[in-house]
KEKE-3310 file (N, C-alpha, C; in steps of 0.2 Angstrom, whole numbers, plus 5000, padded with zeros to 4 digits):
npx = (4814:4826:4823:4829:4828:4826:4839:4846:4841:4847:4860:4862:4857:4868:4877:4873:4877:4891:4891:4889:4900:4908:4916:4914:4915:4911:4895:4894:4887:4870:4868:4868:4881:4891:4906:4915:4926:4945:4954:4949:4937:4925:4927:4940:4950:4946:4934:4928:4928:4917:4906:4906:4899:4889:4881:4879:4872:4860:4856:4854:4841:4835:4833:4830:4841:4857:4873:4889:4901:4912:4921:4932:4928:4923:4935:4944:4942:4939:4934:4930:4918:4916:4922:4909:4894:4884:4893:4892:4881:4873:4884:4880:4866:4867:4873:4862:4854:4858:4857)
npy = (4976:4965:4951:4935:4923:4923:4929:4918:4911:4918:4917:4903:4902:4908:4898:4887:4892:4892:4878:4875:4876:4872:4860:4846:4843:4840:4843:4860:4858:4864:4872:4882:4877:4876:4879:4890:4896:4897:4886:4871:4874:4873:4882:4887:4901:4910:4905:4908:4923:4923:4920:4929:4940:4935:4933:4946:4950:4942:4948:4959:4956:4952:4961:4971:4982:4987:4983:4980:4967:4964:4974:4984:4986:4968:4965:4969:4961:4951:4940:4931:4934:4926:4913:4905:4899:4903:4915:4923:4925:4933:4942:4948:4953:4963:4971:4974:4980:4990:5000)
npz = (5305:5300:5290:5296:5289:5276:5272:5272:5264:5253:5254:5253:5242:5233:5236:5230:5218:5219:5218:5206:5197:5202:5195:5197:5211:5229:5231:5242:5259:5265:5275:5292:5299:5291:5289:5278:5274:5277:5290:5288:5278:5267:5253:5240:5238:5226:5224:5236:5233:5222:5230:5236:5230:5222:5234:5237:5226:5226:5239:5235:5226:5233:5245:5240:5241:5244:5247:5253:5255:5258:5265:5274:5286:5288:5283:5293:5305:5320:5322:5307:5295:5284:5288:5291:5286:5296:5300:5289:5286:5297:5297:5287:5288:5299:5290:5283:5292:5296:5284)
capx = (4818:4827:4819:4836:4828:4827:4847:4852:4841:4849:4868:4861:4856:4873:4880:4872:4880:4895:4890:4889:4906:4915:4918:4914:4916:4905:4891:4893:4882:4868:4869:4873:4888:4896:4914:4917:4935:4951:4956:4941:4935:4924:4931:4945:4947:4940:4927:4927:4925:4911:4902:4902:4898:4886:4877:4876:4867:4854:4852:4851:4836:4830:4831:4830:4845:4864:4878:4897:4902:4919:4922:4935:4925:4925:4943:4951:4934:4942:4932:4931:4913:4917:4920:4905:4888:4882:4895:4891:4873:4875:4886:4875:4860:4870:4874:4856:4851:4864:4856)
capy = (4971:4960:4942:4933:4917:4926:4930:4914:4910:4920:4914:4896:4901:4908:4892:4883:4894:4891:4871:4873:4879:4866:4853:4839:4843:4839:4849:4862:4857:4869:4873:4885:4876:4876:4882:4891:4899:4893:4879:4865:4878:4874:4886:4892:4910:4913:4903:4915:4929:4923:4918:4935:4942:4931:4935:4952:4949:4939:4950:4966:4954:4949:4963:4980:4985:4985:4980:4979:4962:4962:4980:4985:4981:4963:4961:4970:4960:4949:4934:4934:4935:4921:4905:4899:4902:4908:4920:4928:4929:4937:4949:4952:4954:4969:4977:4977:4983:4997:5000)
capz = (5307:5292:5290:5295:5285:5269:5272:5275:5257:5249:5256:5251:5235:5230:5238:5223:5213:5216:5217:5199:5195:5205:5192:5202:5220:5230:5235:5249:5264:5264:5284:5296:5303:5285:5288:5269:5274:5283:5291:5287:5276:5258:5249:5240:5237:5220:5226:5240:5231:5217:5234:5241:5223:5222:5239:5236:5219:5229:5244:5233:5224:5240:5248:5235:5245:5241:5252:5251:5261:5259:5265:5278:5292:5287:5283:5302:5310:5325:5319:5301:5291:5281:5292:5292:5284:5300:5303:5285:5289:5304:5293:5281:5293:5301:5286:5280:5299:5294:5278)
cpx = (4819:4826:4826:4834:4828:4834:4850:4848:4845:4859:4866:4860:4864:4879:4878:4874:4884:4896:4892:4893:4913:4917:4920:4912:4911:4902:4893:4887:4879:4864:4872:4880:4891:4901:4916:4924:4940:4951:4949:4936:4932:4926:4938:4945:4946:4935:4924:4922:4920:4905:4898:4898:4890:4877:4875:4872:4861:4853:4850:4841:4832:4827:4829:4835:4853:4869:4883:4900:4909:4923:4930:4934:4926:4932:4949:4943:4942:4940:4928:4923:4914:4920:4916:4898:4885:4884:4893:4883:4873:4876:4881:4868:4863:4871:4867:4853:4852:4861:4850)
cpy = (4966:4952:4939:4927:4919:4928:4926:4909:4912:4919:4907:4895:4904:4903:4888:4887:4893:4883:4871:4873:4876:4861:4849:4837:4841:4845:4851:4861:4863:4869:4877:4885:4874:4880:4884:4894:4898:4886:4876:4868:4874:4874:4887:4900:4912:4909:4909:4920:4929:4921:4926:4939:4939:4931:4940:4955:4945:4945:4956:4963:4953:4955:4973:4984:4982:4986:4978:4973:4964:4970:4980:4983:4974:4960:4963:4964:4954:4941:4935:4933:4932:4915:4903:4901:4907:4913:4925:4928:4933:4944:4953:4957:4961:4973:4979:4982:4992:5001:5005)
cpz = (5300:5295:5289:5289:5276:5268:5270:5268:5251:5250:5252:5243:5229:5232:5232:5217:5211:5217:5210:5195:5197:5202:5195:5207:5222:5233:5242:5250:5266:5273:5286:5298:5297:5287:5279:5270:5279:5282:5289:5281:5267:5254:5248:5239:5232:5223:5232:5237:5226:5225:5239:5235:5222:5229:5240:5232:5223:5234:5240:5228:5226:5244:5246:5239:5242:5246:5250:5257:5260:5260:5273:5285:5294:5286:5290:5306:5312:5321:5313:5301:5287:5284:5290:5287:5289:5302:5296:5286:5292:5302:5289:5283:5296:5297:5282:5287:5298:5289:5279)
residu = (UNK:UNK:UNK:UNK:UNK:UNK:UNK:UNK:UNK:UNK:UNK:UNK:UNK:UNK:UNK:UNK:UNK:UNK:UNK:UNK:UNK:UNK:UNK:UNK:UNK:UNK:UNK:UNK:UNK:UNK:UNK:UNK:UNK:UNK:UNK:UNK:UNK:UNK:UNK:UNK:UNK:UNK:UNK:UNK:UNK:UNK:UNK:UNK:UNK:UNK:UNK:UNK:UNK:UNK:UNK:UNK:UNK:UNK:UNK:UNK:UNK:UNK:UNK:UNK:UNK:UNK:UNK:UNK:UNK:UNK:UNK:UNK:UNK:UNK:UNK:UNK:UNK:UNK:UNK:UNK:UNK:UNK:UNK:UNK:UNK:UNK:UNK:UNK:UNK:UNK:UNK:UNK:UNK:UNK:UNK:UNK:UNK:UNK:UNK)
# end
């Protein structure tokens, strides 16, 4: 069983990643119900993609496992894996189950 709170560190922690590369901005809110894509959404999309980049470098450190988020799955998915923090946890947590 994957330790979802160890996921949702390793999401939070390449959240301060990309905190530190926003010149300026303010800090994303390190919570579930963060919205990072779309409408309401954090992010733009290189920030995007340094976030998923970013979350895959922690969870393979986190978890001695290697995972592709941004895979085919995730780009036809119905409700995306990048909305919200919870919805890429969730993702991520699936792909390590997978694993």
């Amino acid at each position: 069983m994957i330790d979802r709170h160890r996921v949702v560190d390793a999401v939070f922690s390449a959240l301060e990643e990309i905190d530190a590369i926003r010149n300026g901005a303010a800090p994303i809110a390190k919570s579930e119900d963060t919205l990072l894509f779309g409408e309401g959404g954090e992010l733009e999309s290189l920030e995007l993609v340094s976030l998923i980049i970013a979350t895959e470098t922690n969870v393979a450190r986190a978890f001695d496992a290697t995972i592709t988020i941004a895979d085919e799955r995730a780009m036809s998915a119905r409700h995306s894996p990048f909305r919200s923090v919870r919805s890429l946890v969730d993702y991520v947590t699936t792909l390590l189950s997978e694993s």
